[in-house]
N, C-alpha and C positions, 0 to 999 in steps of 0.2 A: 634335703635327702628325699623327704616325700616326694616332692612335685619331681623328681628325678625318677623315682621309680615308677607315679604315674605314667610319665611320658614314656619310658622304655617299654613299664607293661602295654601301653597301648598299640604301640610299635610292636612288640614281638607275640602280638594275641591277633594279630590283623589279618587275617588269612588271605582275601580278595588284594589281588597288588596294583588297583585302582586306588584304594581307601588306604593302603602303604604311602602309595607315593603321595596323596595329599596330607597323609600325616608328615611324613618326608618333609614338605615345601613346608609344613606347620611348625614342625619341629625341632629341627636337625640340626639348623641354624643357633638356636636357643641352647641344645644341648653342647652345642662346640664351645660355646662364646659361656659357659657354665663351670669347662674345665679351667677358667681363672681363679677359680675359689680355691682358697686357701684349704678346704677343707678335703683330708687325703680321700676320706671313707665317699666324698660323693665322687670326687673326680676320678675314683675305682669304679663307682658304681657307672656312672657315665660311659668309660671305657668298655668294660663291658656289655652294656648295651650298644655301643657303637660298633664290639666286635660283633656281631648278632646282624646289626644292619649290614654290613660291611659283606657276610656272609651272601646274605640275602640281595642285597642289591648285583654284586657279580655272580651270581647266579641266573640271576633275569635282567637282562640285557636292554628290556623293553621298559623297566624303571627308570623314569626319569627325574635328576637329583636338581635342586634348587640352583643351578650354576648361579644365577646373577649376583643369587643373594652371600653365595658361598665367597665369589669376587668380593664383593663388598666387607666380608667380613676380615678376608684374608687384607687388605689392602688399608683396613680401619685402623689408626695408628695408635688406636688405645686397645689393639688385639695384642695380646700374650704371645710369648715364642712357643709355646703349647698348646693355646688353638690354633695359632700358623704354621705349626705341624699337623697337629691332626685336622687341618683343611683343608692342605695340600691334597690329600689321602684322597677327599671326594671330589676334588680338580683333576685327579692323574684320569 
């Protein structure tokens, strides 16, 4: 749960959406492939920060989201029906 909060706080304190989007290709990936965890209280906390980005990212148009790596995970056949949901999300 910490290392989940760090990454969100860092993401959602990041004002410049140069230093977003590298946190983006840093992160994003990491946080998707996270909501396998058995555990409810991170994979809330996860959600939540994903609704933040989510917010954020269709707002500014000119964000650029980790496509390749997003492919890769969605297509990884040790991925969950839960990150292949919410990975769709940043393929639409």
């Amino acid at each position: 749960l910490n290392v989940v909060d760090r990454i969100t706080t860092k993401l959602l304190l990041t004002d410049d959406d140069n230093k977003f989007e590298e946190l983006l290709n840093q992160y994003l990936v990491k946080l998707l492939s996270l909501l396998a965890v058995n555990d409810e209280a991170v994979r809330n906390k996860i959600v939540q920060g994903l609704s933040s980005v989510n917010k954020r990212v269709k707002s500014k148009s000119q964000i650029k989201l980790p496509f390749s790596a997003l492919v890769d995970l969605f297509l990884s056949p040790s991925a969950s029906a839960i990150v292949k949901n919410f990975t769709t999300i940043y393929l639409d």
